[in-house]
N, C-alpha and C positions, 0 to 999 in steps of 0.2 A: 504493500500500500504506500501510498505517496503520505510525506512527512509534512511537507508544505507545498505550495505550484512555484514560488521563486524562491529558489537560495542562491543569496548572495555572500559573495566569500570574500570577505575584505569591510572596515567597517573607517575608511577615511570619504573623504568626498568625494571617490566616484562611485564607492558601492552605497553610500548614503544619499546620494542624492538621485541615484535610480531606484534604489526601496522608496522614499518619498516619491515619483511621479508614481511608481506601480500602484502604490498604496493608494493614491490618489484616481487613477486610473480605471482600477481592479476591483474596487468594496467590495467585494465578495472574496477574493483571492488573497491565501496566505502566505505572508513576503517573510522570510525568517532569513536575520541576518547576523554570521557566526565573523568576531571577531578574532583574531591569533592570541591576543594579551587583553590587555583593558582598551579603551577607544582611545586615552592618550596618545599611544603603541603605533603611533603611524607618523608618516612622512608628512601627513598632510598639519598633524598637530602641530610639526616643528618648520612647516612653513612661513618664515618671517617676513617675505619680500613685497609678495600680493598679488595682484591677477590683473594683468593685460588688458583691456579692450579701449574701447574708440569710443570716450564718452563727450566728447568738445570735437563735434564736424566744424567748427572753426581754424579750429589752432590744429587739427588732427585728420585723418581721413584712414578709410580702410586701404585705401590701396597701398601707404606710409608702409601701416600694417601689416600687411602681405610682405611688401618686400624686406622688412625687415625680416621677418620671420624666413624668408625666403634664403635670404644672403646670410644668416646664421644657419641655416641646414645646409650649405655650401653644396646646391646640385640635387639633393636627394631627395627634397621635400615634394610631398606631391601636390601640387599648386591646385589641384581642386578640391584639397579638403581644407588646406590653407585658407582659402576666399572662403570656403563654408564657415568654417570654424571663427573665423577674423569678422563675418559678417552675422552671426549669432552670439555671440559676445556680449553687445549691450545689453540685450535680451536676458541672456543667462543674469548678467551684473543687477540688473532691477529684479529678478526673482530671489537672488540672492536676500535684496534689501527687504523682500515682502516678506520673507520668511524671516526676518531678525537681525538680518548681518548691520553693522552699523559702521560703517568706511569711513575715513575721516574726512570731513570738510572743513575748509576754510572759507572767511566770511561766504555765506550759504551755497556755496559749491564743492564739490569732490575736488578735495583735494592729489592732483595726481603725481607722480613720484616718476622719475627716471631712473633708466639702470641699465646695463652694456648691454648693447647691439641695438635699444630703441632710438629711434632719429628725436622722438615725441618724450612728453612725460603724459603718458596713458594708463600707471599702474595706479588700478583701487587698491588703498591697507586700512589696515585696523593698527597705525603707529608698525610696529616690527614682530607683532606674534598674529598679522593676519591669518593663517591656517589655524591656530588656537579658536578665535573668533567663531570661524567659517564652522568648525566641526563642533564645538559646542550649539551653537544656533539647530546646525543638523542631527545632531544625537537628539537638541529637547523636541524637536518635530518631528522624528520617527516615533519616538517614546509618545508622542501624542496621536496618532495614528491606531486604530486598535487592529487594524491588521499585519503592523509589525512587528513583529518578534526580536529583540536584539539580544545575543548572546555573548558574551564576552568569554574570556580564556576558552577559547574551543578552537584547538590546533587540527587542520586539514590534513589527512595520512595521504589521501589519494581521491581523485578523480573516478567514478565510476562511470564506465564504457557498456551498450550495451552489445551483447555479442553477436545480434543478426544485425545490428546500421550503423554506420558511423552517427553516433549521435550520444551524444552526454545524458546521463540519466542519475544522477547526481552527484555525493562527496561522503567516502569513508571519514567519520571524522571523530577526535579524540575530547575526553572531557577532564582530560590528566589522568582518569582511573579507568575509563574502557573505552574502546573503539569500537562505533555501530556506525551502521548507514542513515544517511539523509534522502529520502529521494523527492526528485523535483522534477518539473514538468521543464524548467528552463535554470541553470545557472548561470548566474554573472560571475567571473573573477574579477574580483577588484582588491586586489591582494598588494598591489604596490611594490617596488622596486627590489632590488638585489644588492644592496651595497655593503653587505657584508660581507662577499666574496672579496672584500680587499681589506687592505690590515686596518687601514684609517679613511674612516668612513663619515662624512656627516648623519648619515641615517641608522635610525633606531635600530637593536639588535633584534625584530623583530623580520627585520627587513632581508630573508634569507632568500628570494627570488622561488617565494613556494609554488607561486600561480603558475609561472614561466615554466618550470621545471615538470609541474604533474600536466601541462597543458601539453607540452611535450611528451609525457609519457604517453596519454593517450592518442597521439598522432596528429597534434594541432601543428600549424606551419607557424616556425618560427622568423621573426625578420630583422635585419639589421643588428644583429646583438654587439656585430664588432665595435659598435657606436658606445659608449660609455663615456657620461660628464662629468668631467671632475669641477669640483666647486674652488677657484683660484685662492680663498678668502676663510681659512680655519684657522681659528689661534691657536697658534705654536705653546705649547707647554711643558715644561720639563717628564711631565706623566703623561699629557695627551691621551691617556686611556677611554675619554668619549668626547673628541673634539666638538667645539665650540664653534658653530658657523655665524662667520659676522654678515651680512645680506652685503648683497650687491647694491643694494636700493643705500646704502654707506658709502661707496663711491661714484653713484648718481648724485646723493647730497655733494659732492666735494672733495671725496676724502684721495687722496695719492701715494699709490705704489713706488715704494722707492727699494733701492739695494742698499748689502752693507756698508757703500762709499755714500749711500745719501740721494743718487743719482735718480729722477724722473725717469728710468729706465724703458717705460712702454713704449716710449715712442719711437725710438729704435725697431721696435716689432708690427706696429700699427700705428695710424696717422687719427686714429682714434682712445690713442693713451691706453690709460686708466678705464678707460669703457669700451674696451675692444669687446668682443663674443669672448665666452667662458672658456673657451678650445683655446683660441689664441693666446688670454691673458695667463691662463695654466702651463702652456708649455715653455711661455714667457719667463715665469716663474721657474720652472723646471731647470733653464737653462742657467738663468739666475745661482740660480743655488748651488748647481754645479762649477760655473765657473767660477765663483767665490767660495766652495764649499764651506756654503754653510748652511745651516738647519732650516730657515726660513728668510723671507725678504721682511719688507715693514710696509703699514698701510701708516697715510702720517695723515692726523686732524687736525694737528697742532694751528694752522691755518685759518681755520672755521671756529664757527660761534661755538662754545662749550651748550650754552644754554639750550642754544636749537636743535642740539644736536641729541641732547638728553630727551628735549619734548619728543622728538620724530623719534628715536630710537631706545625707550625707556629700559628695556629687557637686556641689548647688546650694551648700552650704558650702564648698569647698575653690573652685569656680570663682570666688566671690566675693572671697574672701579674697585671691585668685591677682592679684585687680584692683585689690587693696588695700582691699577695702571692710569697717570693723569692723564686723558687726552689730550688734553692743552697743554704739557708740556712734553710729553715722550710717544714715540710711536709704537702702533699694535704691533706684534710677532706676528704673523701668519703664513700660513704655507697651501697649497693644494688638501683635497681629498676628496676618492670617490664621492659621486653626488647624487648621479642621476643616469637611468638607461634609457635612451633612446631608441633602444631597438625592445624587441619584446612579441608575445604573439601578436601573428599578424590579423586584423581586422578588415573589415569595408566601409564605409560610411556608416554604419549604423551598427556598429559593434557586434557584429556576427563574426566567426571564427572558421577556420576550416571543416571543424567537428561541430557538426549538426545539435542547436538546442544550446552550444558552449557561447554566452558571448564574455566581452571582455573592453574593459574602460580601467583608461587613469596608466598611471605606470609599466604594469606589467604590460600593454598594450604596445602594439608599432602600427600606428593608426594613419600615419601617411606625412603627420605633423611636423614629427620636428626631425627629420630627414638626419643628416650628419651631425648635427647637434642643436641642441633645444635652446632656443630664445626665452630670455629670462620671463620667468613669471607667465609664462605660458601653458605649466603644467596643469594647475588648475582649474584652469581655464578649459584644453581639452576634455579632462575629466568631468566637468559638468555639461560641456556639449554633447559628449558621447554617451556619458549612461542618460541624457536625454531624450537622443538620438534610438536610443537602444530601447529606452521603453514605449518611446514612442510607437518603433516598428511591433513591439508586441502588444502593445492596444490596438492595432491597424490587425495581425495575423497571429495572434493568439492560438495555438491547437494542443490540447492533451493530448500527452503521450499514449501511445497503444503500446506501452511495455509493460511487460508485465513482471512487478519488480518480487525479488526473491525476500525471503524471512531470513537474514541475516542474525544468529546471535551474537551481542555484544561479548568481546573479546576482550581479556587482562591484559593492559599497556603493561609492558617491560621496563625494572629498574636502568638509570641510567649506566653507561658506560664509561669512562671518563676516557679511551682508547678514540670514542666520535671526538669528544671535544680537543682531543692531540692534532688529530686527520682537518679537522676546523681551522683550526689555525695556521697547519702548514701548506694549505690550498691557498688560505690570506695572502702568506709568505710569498707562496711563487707566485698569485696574479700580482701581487703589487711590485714584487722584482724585476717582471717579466712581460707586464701583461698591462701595464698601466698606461702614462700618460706616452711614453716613448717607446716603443717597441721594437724590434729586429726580429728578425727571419730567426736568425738562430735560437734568438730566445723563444719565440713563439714554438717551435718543434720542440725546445725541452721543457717546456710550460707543460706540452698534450701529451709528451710520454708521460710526466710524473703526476698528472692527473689521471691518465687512463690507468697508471697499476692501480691510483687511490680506488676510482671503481672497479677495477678487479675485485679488491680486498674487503668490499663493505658485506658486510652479510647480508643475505636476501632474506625477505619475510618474515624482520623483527618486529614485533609494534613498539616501537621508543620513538617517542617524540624528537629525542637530540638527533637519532640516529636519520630521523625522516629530513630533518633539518640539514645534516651535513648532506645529505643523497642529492638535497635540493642546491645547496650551491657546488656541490663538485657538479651538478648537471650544465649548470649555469655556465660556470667556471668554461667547462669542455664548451660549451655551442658558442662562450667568444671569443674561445682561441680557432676554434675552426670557421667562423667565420672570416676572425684576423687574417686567419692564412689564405682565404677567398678572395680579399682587398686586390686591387691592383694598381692602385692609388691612394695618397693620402687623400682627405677629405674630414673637415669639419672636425670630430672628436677622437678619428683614429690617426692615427702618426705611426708611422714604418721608419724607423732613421735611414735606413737603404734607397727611400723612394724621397727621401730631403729635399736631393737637386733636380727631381722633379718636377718640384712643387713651385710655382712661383709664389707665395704667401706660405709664412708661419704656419 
């Protein structure tokens, strides 16, 4: 028997705000949505910077839009979901506001914020913990909905397949003590990114690339994984054990990347400084550090108003200051770190997947948007076009499955291992050695041998949550060193050092 008709699997802003249209859509139909950890536990709660769109057709225009987002995916992007996505925007942005969100304005207008790669300042925030805002608003309006269900610490083992169609028929899933089935008429992934595959990560430890990985298990097409963003802008700290991301929308205010001589160094790389794309100003960085070996470069404020700089950025101003750091007289530490994947299961316009009944929004997603690398503050942005997109098409073609699902009994999850969490960490090791923001041929072929012994070695058909977890980023880990090895060109967020003097730009 079916569990519920929609489960959603992910509980940030793209799986939340497609359980809200369903909900809205469906009165009748039960939307049950299984979170990995608490609602905190996601990318989107620790998104500080804010969301994209084209709210002032004066000062601003869609087409600005487009091609920014266009000239940050360097080639790849595919210009009709771009114009889609770029021209539903505002739209998304006022339902935002119906539903609670509350964006900053100055004297009675939206106040908008600039950040690298926009020509405009077009980003909506809520000050610097916009995504905090955005998902609070959205947890208390599922929570008011009586046909959602939201679940919290319920970790996903796998993907269930059904054996006569290619078609998703629900989610083995864990509630720390046993593993039973869900089954649904339709599942969403909205499970969010992978940036745990790399040692130093801005993203939550949540973030093991679980959708990508079981979506692939069951024979979803995956796309662009070689693509991965590193975020230019972590403070550097002596433990650094869960780095601290300072926004971009900090050096849209003002603020300047310099080296350990002090040097305005971007522009050397780009005729756009300090506000180049996230790819450029990263490997900027990268190069930086090497050829001064040293640990990180400096973001310098010292130039800027202290006081405004506290109003607009109350959260990255108080954590600094916490560490003792004066803005106004000394500069930030900071360095690179995985940020964000670009690539991921691949979609259509309307969040549908290769695998029949599977769709998929927000991160784990390669939805056509941000091609070689993702334009700032545009993730969110996607995320609410597409799981809107997505529910949309299933108020339009709605059909109950004719599967006919089995009695499954609930099965004893297995104590942990501490052998998964050794294998965890030295996958970290080699993407970030090997696999990160500069890459080689050579490295990449010793990345996929000593990733492929790691899956030789996992044992099959444990029920361990850690162990489901490591399965998921060596999966990860393998599909973007082999797509690495696919590249033929540099482009946007991947970098080959071999194909350098190919390149005419960074």
């Amino acid at each position: 028997m079916r569990n519920c008709d929609i489960l959603v699997i992910g509980s940030g802003v793209a799986g939340l705000s497609f359980a809200l249209h369903c909900a809205d859509f469906f009165k009748d139909k039960k939307i049950l949505v299984l979170s990995k950890g608490r609602f905190e536990d996601s990318n989107t709660f620790c998104a500080q910077g804010g969301i994209a769109a084209v709210m002032d057709r004066i000062k601003d225009s869609y087409e600005q839009h487009i091609e920014d987002t266009l000239r940050a995916g360097d080639g790849l992007c595919n210009p009709e979901i771009v114009e889609m996505v770029v021209r539903d925007a505002p739209v998304r942005m006022l339902e935002l506001m119906d539903w609670g969100v509350e964006f900053d304005f100055e004297n009675s207008e939206l106040e908008l914020a600039k950040e690298g790669g926009h020509s405009k300042h077009r980003i909506l925030h809520c000050k610097d913990h916009t995504g905090t805002n955005v998902l609070n608003v959205l947890v208390e309006q599922c929570k008011s909905r009586s046909n959602i269900e939201l679940r919290e610490n319920h970790h996903v083992i796998e993907l269930l397949k059904s054996d006569e169609k290619n078609e998703c028929i629900g989610a083995l899933v864990s509630d720390e003590l046993h593993a039973y089935p869900i089954y649904a008429d339709y599942v969403m992934l909205a499970t969010g990114g992978a940036g745990q595959v790399y040692a130093c990560t801005s993203n939550p430890e949540v973030a093991t690339g679980d959708g990508i990985a079981m979506a692939k298990k069951i024979g979803a097409h995956l796309h662009n994984m070689a693509f991965v963003q590193f975020h230019p802008t972590v403070l550097h700290t002596a433990q650094n054990n869960k780095p601290f991301l300072i926004s971009e929308a900090v050096r849209g205010f003002g603020a300047i990347l310099r080296n350990a001589a002090g040097e305005d160094f971007m522009y050397r790389y780009d005729p756009r400084g300090s506000l180049a794309t996230r790819d450029i100003v990263s490997r900027a960085i990268f190069y930086e550090m090497k050829n001064e070996q040293t640990p990180n470069v400096w973001l310098d404020l010292r130039h800027l108003d202290k006081n405004e700089f506290e109003r607009k950025f109350p959260s990255i101003y108080a954590h600094i200051s916490n560490l003792g750091i004066e803005v106004d007289k000394e500069m930030i530490p900071v360095k690179p770190a995985a940020h964000y994947f670009c690539g991921g299961v691949q979609t259509d316009s309307y969040g549908q997947t290769s695998v029949s009944r599977l769709l998929a929004s927000g991160e784990c997603a390669a939805t056509g948007l941000h091609g070689a690398n993702r334009l700032a503050s545009n993730s969110l942005l996607e995320a609410l076009v597409f799981s809107h997109r997505a529910a949309k098409l299933l108020r339009q073609s709605f059909v109950a499955s004719e599967q006919s699902f089995s009695d499954i009994s609930p099965v004893m999850m297995e104590p942990c291992d501490v052998r998964y969490k050794e294998i965890m960490t030295r996958v970290q090791e080699i993407m970030t050695e090997q696999v990160g923001i500069i890459r080689t041929k050579n490295g990449l072929e010793k990345a996929k041998d000593s990733i492929e012994r790691m899956m030789a070695i996992l044992p099959a058909n444990k029920m361990n949550v850690e162990l489901k977890e490591v399965e998921n980023v060596v999966t990860v880990a393998h599909s973007v060193i082999e797509n690495s090895l696919q590249q033929e060109k540099n482009c946007g967020g991947f970098f080959i050092k071999e194909y350098e003097l190919e390149n005419n730009h960074l």
